[in-house]
C-alpha positions in Angstrom: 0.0 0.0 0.0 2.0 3.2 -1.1 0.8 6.5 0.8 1.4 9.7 -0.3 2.0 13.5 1.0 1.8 16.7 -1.5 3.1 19.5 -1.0 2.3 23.1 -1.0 4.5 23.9 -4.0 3.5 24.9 -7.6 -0.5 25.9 -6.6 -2.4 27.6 -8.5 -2.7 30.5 -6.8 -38.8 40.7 -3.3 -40.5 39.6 -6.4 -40.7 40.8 -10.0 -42.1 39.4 -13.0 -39.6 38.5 -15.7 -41.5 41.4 -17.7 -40.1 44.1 -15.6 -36.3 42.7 -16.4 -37.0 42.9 -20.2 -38.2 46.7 -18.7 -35.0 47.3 -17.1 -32.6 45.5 -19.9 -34.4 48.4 -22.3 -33.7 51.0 -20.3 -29.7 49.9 -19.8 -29.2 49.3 -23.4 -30.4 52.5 -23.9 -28.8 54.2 -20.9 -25.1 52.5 -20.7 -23.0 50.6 -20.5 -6.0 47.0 9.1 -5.3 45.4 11.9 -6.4 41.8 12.2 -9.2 41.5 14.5 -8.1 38.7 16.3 -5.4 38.7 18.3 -1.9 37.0 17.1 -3.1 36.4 13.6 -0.4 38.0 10.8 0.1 41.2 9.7 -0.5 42.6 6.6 2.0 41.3 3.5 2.3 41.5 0.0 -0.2 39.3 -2.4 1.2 36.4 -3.3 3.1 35.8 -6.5 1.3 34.7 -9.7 0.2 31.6 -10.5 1.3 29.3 -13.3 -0.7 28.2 -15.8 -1.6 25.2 -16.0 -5.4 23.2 -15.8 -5.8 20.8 -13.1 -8.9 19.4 -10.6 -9.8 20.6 -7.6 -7.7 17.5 -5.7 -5.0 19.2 -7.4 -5.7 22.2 -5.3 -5.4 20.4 -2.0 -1.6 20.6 -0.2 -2.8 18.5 2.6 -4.0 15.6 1.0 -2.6 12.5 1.4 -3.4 9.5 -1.1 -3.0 5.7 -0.5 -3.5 2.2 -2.8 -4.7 -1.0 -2.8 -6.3 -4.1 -4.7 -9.7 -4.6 -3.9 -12.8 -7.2 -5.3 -15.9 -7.0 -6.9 -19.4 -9.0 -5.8 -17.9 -11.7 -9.4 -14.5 -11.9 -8.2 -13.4 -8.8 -10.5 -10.2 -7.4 -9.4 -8.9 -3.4 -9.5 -7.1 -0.6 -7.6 -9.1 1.8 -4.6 -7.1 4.8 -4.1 -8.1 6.3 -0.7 -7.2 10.7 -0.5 -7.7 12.2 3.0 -8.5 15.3 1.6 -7.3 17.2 4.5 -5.9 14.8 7.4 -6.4 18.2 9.9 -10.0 18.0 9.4 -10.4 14.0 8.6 -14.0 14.8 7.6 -13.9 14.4 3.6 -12.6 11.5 1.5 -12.2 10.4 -2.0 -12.6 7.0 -3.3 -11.3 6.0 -7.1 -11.5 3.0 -8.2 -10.2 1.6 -11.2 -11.3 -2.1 -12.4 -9.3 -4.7 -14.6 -11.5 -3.8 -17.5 -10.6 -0.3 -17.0 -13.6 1.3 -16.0 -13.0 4.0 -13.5 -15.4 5.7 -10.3 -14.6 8.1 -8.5 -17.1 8.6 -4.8 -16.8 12.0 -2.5 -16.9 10.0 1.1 -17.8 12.1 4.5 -16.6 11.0 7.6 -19.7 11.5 10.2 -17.3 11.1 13.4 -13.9 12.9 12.1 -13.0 13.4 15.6 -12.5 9.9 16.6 -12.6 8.2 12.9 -10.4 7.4 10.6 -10.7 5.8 6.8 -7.7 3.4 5.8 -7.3 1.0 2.6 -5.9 -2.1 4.2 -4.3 -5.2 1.4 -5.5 -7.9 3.5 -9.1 -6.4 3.3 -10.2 -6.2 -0.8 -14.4 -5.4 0.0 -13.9 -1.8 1.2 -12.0 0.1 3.7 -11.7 -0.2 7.1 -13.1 2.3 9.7 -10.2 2.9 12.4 -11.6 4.5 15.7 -9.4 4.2 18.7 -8.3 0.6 18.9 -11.1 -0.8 17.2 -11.4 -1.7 13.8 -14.4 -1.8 11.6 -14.6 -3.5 8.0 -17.1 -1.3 5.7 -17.7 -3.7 2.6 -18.3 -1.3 -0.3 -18.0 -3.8 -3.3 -19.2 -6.9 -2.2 -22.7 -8.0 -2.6 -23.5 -8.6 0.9 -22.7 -4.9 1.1 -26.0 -3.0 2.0 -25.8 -1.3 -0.3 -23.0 -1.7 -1.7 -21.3 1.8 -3.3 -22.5 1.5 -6.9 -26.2 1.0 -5.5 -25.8 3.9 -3.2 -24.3 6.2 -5.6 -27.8 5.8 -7.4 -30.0 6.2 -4.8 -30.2 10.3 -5.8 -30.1 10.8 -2.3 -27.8 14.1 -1.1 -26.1 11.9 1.6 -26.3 7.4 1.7 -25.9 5.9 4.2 -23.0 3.2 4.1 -21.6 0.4 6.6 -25.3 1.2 8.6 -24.4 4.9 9.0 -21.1 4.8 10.0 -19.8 6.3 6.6 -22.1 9.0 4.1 -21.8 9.2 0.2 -22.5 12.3 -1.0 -24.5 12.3 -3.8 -25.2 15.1 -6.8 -28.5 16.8 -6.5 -30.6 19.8 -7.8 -30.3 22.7 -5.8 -33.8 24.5 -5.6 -33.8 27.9 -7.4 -36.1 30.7 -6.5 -38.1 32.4 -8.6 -36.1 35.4 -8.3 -33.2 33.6 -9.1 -34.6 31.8 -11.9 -35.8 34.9 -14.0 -32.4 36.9 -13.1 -30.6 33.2 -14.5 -32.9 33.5 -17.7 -32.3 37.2 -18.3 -28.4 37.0 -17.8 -28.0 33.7 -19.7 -30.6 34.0 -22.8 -31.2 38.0 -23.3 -28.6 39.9 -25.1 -27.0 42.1 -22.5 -28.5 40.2 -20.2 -25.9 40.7 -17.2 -26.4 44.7 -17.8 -29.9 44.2 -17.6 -29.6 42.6 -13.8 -27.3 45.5 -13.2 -30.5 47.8 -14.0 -32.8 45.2 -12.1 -31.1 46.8 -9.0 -32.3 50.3 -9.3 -35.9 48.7 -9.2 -35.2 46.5 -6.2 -34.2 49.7 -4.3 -35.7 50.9 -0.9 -38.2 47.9 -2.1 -37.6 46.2 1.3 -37.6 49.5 3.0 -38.6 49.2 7.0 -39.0 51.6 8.8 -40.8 51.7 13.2 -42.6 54.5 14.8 -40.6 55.9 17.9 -42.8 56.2 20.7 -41.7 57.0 24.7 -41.5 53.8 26.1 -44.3 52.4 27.9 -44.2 51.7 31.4 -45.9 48.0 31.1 -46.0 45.8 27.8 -42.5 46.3 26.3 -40.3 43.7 26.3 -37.6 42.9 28.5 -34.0 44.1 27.6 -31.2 41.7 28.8 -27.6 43.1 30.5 -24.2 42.9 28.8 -23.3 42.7 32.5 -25.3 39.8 32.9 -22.9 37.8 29.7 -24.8 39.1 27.0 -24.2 41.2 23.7 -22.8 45.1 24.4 -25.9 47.3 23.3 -25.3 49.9 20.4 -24.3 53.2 21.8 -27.4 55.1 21.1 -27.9 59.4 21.3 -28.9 59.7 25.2 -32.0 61.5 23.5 -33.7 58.2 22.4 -32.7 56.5 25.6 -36.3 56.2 26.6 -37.8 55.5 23.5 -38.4 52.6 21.7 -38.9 51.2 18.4 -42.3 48.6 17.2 -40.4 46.7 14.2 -43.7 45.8 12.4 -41.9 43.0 10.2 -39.6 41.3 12.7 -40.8 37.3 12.7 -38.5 36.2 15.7 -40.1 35.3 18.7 -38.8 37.0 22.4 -38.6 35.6 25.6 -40.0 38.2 27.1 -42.8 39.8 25.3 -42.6 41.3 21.7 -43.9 45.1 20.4 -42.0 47.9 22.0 -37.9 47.5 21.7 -35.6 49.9 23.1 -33.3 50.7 20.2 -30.0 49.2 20.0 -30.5 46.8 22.9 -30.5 42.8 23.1 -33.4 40.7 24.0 -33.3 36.8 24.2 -34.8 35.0 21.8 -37.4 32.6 22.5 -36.4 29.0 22.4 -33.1 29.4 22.4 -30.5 30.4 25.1 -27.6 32.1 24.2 -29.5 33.6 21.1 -30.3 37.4 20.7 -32.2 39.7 19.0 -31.8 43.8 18.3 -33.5 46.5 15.9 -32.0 50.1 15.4 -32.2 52.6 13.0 -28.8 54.2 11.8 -30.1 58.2 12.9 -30.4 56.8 16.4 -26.9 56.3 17.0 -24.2 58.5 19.0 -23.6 62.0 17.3 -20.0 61.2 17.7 -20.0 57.7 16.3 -22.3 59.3 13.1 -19.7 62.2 12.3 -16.6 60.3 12.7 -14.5 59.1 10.0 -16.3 61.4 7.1 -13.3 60.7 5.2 -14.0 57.2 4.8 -17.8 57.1 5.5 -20.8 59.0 3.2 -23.0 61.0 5.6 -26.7 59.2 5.7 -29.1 60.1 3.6 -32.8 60.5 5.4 -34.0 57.1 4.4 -31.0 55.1 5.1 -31.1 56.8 8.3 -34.5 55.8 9.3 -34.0 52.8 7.3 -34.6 49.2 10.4 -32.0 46.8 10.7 -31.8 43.7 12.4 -29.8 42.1 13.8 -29.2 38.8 15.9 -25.9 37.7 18.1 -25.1 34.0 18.4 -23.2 33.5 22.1 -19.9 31.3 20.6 -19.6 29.6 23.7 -22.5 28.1 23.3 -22.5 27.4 19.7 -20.4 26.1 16.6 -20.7 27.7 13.3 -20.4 25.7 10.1 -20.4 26.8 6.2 -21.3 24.7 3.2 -21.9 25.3 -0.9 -24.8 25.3 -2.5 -25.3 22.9 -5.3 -24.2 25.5 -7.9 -22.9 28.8 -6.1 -20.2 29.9 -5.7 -18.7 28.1 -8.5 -15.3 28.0 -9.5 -15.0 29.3 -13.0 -14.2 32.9 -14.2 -15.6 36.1 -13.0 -17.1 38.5 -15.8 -16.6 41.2 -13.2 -13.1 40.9 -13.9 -10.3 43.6 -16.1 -9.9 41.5 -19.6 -6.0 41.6 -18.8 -6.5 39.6 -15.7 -8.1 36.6 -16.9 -5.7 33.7 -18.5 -7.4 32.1 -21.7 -5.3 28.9 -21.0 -7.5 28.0 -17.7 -11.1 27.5 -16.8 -10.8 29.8 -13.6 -8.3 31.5 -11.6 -7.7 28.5 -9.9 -6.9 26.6 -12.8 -10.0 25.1 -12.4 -13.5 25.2 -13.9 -15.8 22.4 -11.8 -15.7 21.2 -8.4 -15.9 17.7 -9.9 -15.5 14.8 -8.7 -16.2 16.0 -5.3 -19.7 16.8 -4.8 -21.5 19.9 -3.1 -25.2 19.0 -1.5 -26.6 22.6 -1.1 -28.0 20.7 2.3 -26.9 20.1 6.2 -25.3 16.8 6.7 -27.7 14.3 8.8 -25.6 14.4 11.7 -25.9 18.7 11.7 -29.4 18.6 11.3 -30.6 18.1 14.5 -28.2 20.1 16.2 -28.6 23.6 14.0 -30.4 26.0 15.3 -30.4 28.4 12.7 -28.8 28.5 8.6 -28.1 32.0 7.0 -27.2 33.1 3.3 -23.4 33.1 2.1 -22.0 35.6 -0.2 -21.9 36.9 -3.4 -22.3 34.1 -6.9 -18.9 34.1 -8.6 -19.9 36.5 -11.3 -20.1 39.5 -8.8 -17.5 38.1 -6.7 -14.2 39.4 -8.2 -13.1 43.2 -8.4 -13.2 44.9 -11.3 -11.7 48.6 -10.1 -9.3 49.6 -7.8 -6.0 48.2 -6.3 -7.2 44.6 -5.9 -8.3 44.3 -9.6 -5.0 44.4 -10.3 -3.5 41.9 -8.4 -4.2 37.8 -8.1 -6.3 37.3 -11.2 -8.5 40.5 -10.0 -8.9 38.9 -6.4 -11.6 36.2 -6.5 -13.5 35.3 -3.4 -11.8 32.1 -1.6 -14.3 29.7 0.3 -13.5 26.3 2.1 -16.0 23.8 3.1 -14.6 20.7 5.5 -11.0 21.6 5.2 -11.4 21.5 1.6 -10.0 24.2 -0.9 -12.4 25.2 -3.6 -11.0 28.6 -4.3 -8.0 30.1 -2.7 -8.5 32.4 0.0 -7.0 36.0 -1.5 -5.1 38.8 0.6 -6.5 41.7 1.1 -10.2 40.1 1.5 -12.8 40.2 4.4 -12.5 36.3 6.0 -15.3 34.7 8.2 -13.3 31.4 8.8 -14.0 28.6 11.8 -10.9 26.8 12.6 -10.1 23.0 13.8 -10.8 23.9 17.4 -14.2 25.4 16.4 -13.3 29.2 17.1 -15.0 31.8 14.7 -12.2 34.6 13.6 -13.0 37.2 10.9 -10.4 39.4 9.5 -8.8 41.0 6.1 -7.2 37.8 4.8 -3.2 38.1 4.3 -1.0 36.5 2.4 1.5 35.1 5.9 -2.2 33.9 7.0 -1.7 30.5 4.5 0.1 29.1 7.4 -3.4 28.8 9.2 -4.8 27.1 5.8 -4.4 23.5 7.0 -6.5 24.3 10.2 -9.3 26.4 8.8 -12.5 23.8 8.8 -14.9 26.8 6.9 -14.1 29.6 5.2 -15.9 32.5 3.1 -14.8 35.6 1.6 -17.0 38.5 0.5 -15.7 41.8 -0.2 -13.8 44.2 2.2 -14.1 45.0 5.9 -17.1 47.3 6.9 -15.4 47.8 10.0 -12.3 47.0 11.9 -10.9 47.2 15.3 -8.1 49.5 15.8 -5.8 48.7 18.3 -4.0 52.1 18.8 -7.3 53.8 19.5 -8.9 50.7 21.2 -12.0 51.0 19.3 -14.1 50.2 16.6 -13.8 51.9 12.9 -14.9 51.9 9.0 -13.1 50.3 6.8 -11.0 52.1 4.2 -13.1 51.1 1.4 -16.2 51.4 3.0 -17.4 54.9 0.4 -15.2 54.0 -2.4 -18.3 51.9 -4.7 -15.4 50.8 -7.2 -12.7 49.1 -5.0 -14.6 48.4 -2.2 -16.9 45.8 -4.7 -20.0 46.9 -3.3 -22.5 46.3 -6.4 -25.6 47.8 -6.8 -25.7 49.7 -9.7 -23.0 51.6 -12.8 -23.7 55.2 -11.2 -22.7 53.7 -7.8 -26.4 54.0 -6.3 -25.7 51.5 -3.3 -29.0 52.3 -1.3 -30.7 48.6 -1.3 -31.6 45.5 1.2 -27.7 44.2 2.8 -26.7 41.6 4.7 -23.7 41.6 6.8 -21.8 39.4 9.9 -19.5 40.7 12.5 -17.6 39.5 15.5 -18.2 41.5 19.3 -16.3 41.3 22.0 -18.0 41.6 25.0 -14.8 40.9 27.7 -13.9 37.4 27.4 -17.6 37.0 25.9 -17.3 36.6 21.8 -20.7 36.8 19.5 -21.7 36.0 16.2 -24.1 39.1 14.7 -25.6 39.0 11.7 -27.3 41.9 10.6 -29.9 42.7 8.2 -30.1 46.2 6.9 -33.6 47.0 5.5 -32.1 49.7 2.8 -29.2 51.2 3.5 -25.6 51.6 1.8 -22.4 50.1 3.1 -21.6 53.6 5.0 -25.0 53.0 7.2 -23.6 49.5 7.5 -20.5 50.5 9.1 -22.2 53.0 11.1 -24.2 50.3 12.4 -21.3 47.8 13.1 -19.6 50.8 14.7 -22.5 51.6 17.1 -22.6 47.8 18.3 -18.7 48.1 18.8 -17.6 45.2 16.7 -14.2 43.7 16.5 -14.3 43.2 12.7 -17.8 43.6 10.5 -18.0 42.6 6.7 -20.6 42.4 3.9 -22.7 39.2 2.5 -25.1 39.0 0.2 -27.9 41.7 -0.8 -30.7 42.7 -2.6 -33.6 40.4 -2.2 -35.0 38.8 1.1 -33.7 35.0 -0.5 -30.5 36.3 -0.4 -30.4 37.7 2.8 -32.5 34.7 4.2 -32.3 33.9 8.1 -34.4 31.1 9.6 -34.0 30.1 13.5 -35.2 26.9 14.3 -36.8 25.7 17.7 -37.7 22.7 18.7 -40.4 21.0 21.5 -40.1 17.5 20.9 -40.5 15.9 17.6 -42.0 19.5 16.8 -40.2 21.9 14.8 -40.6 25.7 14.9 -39.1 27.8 11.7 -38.9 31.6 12.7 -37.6 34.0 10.0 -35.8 37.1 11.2 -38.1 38.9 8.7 -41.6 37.7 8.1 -41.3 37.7 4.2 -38.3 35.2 4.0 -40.7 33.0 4.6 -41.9 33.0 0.9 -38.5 31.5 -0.1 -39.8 28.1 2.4 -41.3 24.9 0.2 -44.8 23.6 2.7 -46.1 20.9 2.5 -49.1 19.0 4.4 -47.1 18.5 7.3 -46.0 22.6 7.6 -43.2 24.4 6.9 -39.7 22.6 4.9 -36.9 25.4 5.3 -34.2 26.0 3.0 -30.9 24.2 3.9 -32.3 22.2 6.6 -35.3 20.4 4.8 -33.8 20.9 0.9 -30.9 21.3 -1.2 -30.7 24.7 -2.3 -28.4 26.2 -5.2 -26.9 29.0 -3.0 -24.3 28.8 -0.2 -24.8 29.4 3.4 -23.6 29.2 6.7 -25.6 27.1 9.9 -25.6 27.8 13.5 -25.2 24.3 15.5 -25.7 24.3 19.6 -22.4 22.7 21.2 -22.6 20.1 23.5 -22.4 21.3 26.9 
């Protein structure tokens, strides 16, 4: 059995009717065309040298891999070769199984490890019918080929299940699967795919979709019974947004806020935490931007746009995972982000030799499900959208256009590279150990890459945390619409429905937010951030409640509960006569996203 090591040399670096896009793709034709947040994490370097040019497969891109070889035997007595690759040893949790018979016919199978904690896969000479299933001292034989095997790996390959069970659930097979596309999605696919000019015409499709989420709440004196019940940073919760001490006695009645509180609902103070119901360790917080401190909104006017009046009065939402309570994972949707090219791109930076920047064009043969793994499922308490598609997830202007094949966002799932992770980018990654760090990726940080379980880039920071000044501020992109990559539309008209995550520090206390901003541009997003005194704050995905989509899950029993953190995510749900199915959790969905799973206590 020969085992091998590779190295990390020579890598390759809402609704609208499809009538009102052939509306907008009339009009365009016509119209036009700092510091790391966490501690002891590197400091900033140069990017990283270019890449050669040559086509390879996403195992390729894997410097952690290690590959080993046996005979094995067919159900008739056929003989071949199983090559075993740990894609990522670190991680143990994803596999991938070629086989190669004597007639020459060739498989490959993208194998999950359910327990990669205490298990381990092995080929082993002496045992041809599979592989063996190392766990401690023990030792369990998974036949794959014979036909005792139930089922064996050719019969659960077409099952056209996401994830078969093998060797009575001790191993998965992932399987390939349509992602469900909304109907948003689907028309903006048609238009960009079939209609000449179509990706100008989504461009356009933007300035219809904006303030078309807009919420805005009355601000009333606050009641003295029949509000809800604010919890205390002092008592190991989030730190509240630092509000103007003239709205400290007011509150806020989000109209559209679907997440039930623990203690009551209606009347919110603005800018502070309440617990959500259900769910310990899980909060919930409204504010509108022209609440905050005077001296947090005229700070930093060189790198932040003053607000507008309805950004300002524009709602956000947000929520705040406690991290010691909870694990955060991060998975691909069936088809997004893919892998190929960005049209976003400068001509110059794309090579014509490779599919993609990675030197890759498909993830194939491993397989993305668009879906929580079995053993996740019953341990996620909420799922959340990812980041941008690959065709809006590359710069096109400014400094980082220039550099690394015009800097396209990196994302790992399970230890495994799909695209590299770029300098310069803002990084949500989870490593081995389960600790959540978000920062401005750099090219010395690659020494981290064989740790990092989950990883997604999108854009630049919102906000930082500036360790001179101890505090809290915008990004230096944050009002540049070019090189900060912050899409919306040609004449850099930003004001639109965002999502956003950041990391707070609350003493030894560390929390998850993610934010939804009703309309607002990525200045008002930083404000926000700021107010809430993040550690670091970056941008998702936008424009649409699907993309944006936030569903946390309770559960009493058997019984499932699916609240949405706005009331009309729910469209993007499938029902059926048993209730609500939700997206990620009950379905494969085409887009990426990231789930919230409690941690064993």
């Amino acid at each position: 059995m020969a085992l091998k090591r590779f190295p990390r040399a020579n890598r390759l670096p809402g609704r609208f009717p499809l009538g009102l896009f052939a509306l907008a793709g009339m009009q365009i034709l016509l119209a036009s065309n700092r510091a790391a947040a966490d501690p002891g994490v590197a400091a900033p370097n140069e990017p990283t040298a270019p890449r050669p040019a040559v086509p390879r497969s996403v195992v390729d891109l894997q410097p952690f891999r290690q590959a080993s070889s046996s005979r094995i035997e067919s159900e008739n007595g056929a003989s071949g070769t199983a090559t075993l690759i740990n894609l990522n040893p670190t991680i143990n949790a994803w596999y991938l199984l070629r086989v190669v018979w004597q007639d020459g016919s060739e498989s490959s199978y993208h194998l999950e490890n359910p327990q990669p904690r205490s298990q381990t896969l092995v080929l082993d000479p002496k045992y041809p019918l599979g592989v063996e299933l190392l766990e401690g001292s023990a030792r369990h034989q998974c036949n794959l080929f014979a036909a005792t095997a139930n089922p064996t790996l050719v019969e659960a390959s077409k099952s056209h299940v996401p994830y078969a069970s093998l060797c009575e659930g001790r191993l998965l097979l992932r399987n390939p699967v349509k992602g469900h596309l909304t109907r948003l999605e689907a028309e903006a696919q048609f238009v960009r795919n079939q209609v000449w000019g179509g990706e100008k015409i989504t461009v356009i499709f933007h300035h219809l979709l904006e303030d078309s989420h807009r919420e805005t709440a009355q601000l009333n004196a606050a009641a003295q019974q029949g509000s809800a019940t604010a919890v205390s940073a002092a008592d190991n919760a989030p730190l509240p947004a630092l509000i103007d001490v003239k709205y400290a006695d007011r509150v806020l009645t989000p109209t559209g806020l679907g997440l039930a509180l623990e203690n009551g609902h209606g009347e919110l103070r603005p800018g502070a935490w309440y617990a959500a119901s259900g769910n310990p360790g899980v909060y919930v917080s409204v504010i509108e931007p022209q609440l905050i401190d005077t001296a947090i909104l005229e700070s930093h006017r060189a790198t932040v746009n003053a607000l507008d009046s309805v950004e300002a009065s524009s709602l956000c939402y947000l929520v705040a995972f406690d991290l010691d309570r909870f694990d955060l994972g991060y998975a691909l949707g069936t088809e997004n982000p893919s892998v190929e090219w960005s049209e976003h791109i400068q001509p110059q930076m794309r090579d014509p030799r490779l599919p993609g920047p990675d030197g890759i064009g498909t993830i194939a043969p491993l397989i993305a499900t668009g879906l929580i793994t079995p053993g996740s499922a019953g341990i996620t308490v909420a799922t959340f959208a990812g980041g941008f598609k690959r065709a809006h997830g590359a710069f096109k202007y400014g400094q980082l256009a220039t550099v690394n094949h015009g800097s396209h966002y990196g994302f790992v799932e399970n230890g495994v590279v799909f695209s590299e992770l770029q300098p310069g980018l803002a990084t949500l990654f989870v490593l081995e150990d389960g600790s959540v760090h978000m920062k401005s990726w750099e090219a010395r940080d690659e020494s981290l890459l064989g740790k990092i379980r989950y990883a997604r880039q999108n854009g630049v920071p919102l906000v930082e945390f500036d360790e001179r000044s101890q505090s809290t501020v915008p990004g230096q992109l944050v009002n540049q619409w070019g090189p900060g990559n912050w899409s919306g539309s040609e004449d850099m008209k930003l004001r639109t429905l965002r999502a956003g995550a950041a990391l707070q520090w609350n003493g030894k206390k560390h929390y998850l937010i993610y934010a939804v901003f009703s309309d607002a541009t990525p200045s008002a997003m930083a404000r926000v951030f700021q107010a809430y005194r993040c550690r670091y704050g970056m941008p998702l995905d936008m424009n649409a409640l699907e993309h944006s989509y936030f569903a946390l899950y309770r559960r009493t029993g058997s019984q499932l509960y699916v609240d949405y953190l706005i009331d009309g995510m729910s469209e993007v749900d499938k029902t059926d006569s048993g209730g609500t199915v939700p997206r990620f959790l009950g379905y494969p969905d085409n887009r990426d996203f990231f789930f919230v799973m409690r941690r064993s206590q």
